[in-house]
Phi, psi and omega in degrees: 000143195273186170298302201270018137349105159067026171278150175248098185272169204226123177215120167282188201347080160269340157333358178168142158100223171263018171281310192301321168271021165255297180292357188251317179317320211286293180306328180272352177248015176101016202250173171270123184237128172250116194273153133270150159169138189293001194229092186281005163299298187299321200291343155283343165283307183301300150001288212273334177301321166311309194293341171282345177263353183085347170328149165272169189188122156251171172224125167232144175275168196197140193244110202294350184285338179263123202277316170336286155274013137337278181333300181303313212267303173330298191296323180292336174273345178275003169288300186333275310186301194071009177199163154231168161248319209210135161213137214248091190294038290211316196293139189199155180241175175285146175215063189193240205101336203226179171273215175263321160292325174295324198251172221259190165302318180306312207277346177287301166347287185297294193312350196246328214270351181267290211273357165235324184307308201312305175307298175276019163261326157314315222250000166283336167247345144288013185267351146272006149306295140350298165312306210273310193298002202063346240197031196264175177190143158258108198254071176270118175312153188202200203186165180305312187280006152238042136264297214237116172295125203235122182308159190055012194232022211304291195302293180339269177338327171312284198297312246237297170304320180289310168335294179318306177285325155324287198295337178286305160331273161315346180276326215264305188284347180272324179320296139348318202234028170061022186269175185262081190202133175246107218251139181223120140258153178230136162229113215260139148305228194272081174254154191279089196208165155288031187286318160277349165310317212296308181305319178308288208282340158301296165352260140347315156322317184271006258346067171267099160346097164311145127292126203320322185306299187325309178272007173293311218268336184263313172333289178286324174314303188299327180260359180232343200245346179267077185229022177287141156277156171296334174264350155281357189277262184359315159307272204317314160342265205313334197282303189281354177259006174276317197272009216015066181272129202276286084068020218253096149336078188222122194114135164253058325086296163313289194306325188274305181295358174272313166335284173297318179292295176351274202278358187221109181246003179249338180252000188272344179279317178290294167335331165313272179305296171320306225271308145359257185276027172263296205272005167219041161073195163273154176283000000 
């Protein structure tokens, strides 16, 4: 029987990617869910896929930058439910393209109010929640990039690194003050999901002129660097927070750049730009 047997997680954009393969992991393994996600078409694909795996499943679509219904949507699942265990803060978007002089406010604006707020909104309102159960975890996504810092991803790298400090943060206070809650960051590598597609089409949405680099630069992402599946991301995810690893890697792509700042913290940035322009070119 798995851990998290009849437990109740909580996972935001579970609408696609690796939240959708996080809620269906979840699920093959017994737990109860409560799904999210701001695109209520996917968080209904994803519904019915669970629910066919047999899982119990409520839904809201939810948009994590507003913390109010952040908020609202925490008391409604621990009424639904009479309990929560595990949060999986997971929703986030792609964010930069550009350098720190090129880029404009708004994407600093979106990109932190989704990929850090989105996090410390999550994870402030289910967390007495979390308490009451005895028996909680806090799971928050970061990336390879609140490891390892890249030109042009400055608001990604922003949000991604704060995640880190955050979620690192809340592990020292639970510790302290002896509650019965175990904090997991995760750093997902290349995993196969649309997230630079995503951006390009918010993008356009808003009517903003891609730059050919920007779809050069998503090109290759998609065709060279994104190649983990989401349900092996997943697996690991579920696997370290099950072993309760403060810590979760995934992907050796993650693991190597973890590797390189460590031992090399003065030379890992130049390494960085080379690597830069062997796979996108000069800027």
């Amino acid at each position: 029987m798995s851990t998290v047997t009849g437990k109740v997680a909580v996972v935001t954009g579970a609408g696609s990617g690796i939240g959708r393969s996080l809620a269906a992991e979840l699920a093959r393994r017994g737990a109860r869910l409560a799904l999210s996600d701001i695109d209520g078409t996917g968080l209904a694909e994803t519904a019915a896929q669970v629910t066919s795996l047999g899982a119990e499943v409520h839904t809201t679509r939810l948009d994590v930058s507003d913390r109010t219904a952040v908020e609202s949507h925490a008391t409604t699942v621990a009424e639904h439910f009479g309990v929560v265990h595990q949060v999986y803060n997971n929703a986030g978007i792609g964010g930069g393209g550009g350098t720190v002089l090129e880029t404009d406010w708004s994407v600093y604006d979106r990109t932190i109010a989704i990929n850090l707020l989105g996090v410390v909104h999550g994870t402030k309102a289910f967390l007495p929640h979390l308490i009451a159960s005895g028996d909680g975890h806090v799971v928050n996504i970061s990336s390879l990039n609140g490891i390892m810092a890249q030109p042009t991803l400055s608001a990604y790298c922003a949000a991604k690194f704060g995640v880190r400090g955050f979620t690192e943060t809340l592990r020292t206070e639970m510790l302290a003050g002896r509650h019965p809650v175990r904090v997991s960051v995760v750093h997902p590598g290349g995993v196969r999901t649309n997230i630079a597609t995503a951006a390009l089409d918010a993008a356009r949405g808003q009517g903003t002129e891609i730059p050919a680099r920007q779809l050069a630069r998503a090109r290759v992402y998609n065709d060279r660097l994104l190649k983990m599946p989401a349900r092996q991301a997943a697996t690991i995810i579920v696997d370290g927070v099950a072993a309760g690893r403060p810590r979760i890697m995934v992907g050796r792509d993650a693991q190597l750049a973890d590797l390189v700042v460590r031992l090399l913290p003065r030379l890992s940035p130049k390494l960085t730009v080379l690597l830069e322009r062997r796979l996108f070119g000069k800027a």
